[in-house]
Structure formats: structure tokens, C-alpha cells
C-alpha positions in Angstrom: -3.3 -8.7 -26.5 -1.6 -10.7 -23.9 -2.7 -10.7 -20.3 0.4 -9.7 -17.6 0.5 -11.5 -14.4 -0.7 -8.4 -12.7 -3.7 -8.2 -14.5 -4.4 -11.9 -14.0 -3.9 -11.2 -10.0 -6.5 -8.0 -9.8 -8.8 -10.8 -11.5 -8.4 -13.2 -9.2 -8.6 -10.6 -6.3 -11.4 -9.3 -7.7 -13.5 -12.7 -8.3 -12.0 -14.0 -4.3 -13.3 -10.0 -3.0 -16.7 -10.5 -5.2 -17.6 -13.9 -3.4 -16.7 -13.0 -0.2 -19.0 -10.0 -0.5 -22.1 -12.5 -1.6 -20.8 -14.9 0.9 -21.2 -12.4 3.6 -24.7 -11.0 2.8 -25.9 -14.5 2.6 -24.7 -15.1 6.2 -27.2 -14.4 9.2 -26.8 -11.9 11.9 -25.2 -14.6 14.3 -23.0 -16.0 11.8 -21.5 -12.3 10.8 -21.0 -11.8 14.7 -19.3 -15.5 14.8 -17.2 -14.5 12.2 -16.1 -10.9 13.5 -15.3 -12.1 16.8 -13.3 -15.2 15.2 -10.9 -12.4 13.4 -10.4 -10.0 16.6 -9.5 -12.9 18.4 -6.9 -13.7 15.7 -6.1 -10.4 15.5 -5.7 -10.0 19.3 -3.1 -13.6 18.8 -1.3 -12.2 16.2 -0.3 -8.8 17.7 0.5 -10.3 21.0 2.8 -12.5 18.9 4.4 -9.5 17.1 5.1 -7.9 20.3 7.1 -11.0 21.8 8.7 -11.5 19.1 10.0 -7.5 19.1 11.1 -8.1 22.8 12.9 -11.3 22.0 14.8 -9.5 18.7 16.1 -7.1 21.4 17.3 -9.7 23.4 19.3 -11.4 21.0 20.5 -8.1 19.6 21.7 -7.6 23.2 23.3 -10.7 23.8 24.4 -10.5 20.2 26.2 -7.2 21.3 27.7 -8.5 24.7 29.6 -11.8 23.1 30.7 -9.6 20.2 32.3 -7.3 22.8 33.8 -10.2 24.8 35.0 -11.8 22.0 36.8 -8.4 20.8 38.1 -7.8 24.4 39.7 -11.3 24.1 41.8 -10.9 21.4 42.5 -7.5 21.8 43.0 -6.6 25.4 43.7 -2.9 25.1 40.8 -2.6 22.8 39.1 -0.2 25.3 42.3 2.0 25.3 42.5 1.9 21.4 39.1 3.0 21.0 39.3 6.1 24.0 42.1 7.5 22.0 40.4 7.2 18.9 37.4 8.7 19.9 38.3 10.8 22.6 41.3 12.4 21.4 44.8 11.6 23.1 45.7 14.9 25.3 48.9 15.5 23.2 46.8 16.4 20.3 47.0 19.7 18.8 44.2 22.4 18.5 42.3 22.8 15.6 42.6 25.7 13.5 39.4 25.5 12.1 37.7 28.2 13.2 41.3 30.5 13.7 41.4 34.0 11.4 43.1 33.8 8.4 46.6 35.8 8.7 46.7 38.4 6.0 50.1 38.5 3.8 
């Protein structure tokens, strides 16, 4: 019978969440308290840290955006024009017959 690396990890997961738990009821009152506190206050670090780091990564994805579009203006002058027609439509297009009735023969 051989042991698979996720069995050996719920072990050791097991064994760290098993001390913890005598750990903890060995600890007094003021030492639980200590303890809670200590991981809000992390907490608290952490998710302040997470948002920054959100508004930075919009930032850069901004600026990312703006030099991208410099950049393509640049080389291609007319780019704006290119795209307008593409998107757009030029006026000399034709109508679509999509939704036109069928002519019966």
C-alpha cells in the first residue's frame, strides 16, 4: 500500500490542526485575546494591501493602454480613420438583406 502525496499532506494538516487546537486550549484568556487581535490586525494589513495593489493594477493597465495607443497612432497616423470605417461602416455601404422577404420564383 503506498502512501500518495495527498494523503501524506491531510496528515500533516491534520497533526499541524491537532496541535494548534491543544495549543489554544492551553492558552489563557489574555493570551487568546492577544492572539485574536494580533490576526485582525494582520488581517486589517493585508486587505488594505490588496486593495492598493487593485488600484495600482488599474493604473498601469491605464497607462498600459494610453502608450499602446500612442505608440499605434505613431506608426499609423490614419489609424483612427481605419478603425471608424471598420467599425462604423463607410456610408457607401450597402443595405443588408438580412431581414428582406424572400422573392418567390
Amino acid at each position: 500500500m503506498s502512501a500518495d502525496n495527498k494523503h501524506l499532506a491531510a496528515v500533516l494538516l491534520g497533526a499541524a490542526a491537532a496541535f494548534g487546537a491543544y495549543k489554544y486550549s492551553q492558552m489563557t484568556d489574555e493570551e487568546k485575546q492577544k492572539m485574536a487581535d494580533g490576526i485582525k490586525d494582520k488581517f486589517h494589513k493585508l486587505k488594505a494591501e490588496a486593495e492598493s495593489a487593485g488600484d495600482s493594477a488599474k493604473n498601469y493597465f491605464g497607462d498600459l493602454k494610453d502608450k499602446a495607443a500612442g505608440l499605434l497612432k505613431e506608426h499609423f497616423p490614419d489609424v483612427e480613420k481605419h478603425f471608424e470605417d471598420f467599425f462604423k461602416g463607410s456610408s457607401n455601404e450597402t443595405t443588408s438583406t438580412v431581414n428582406a422577404t424572400p422573392t418567390e420564383s
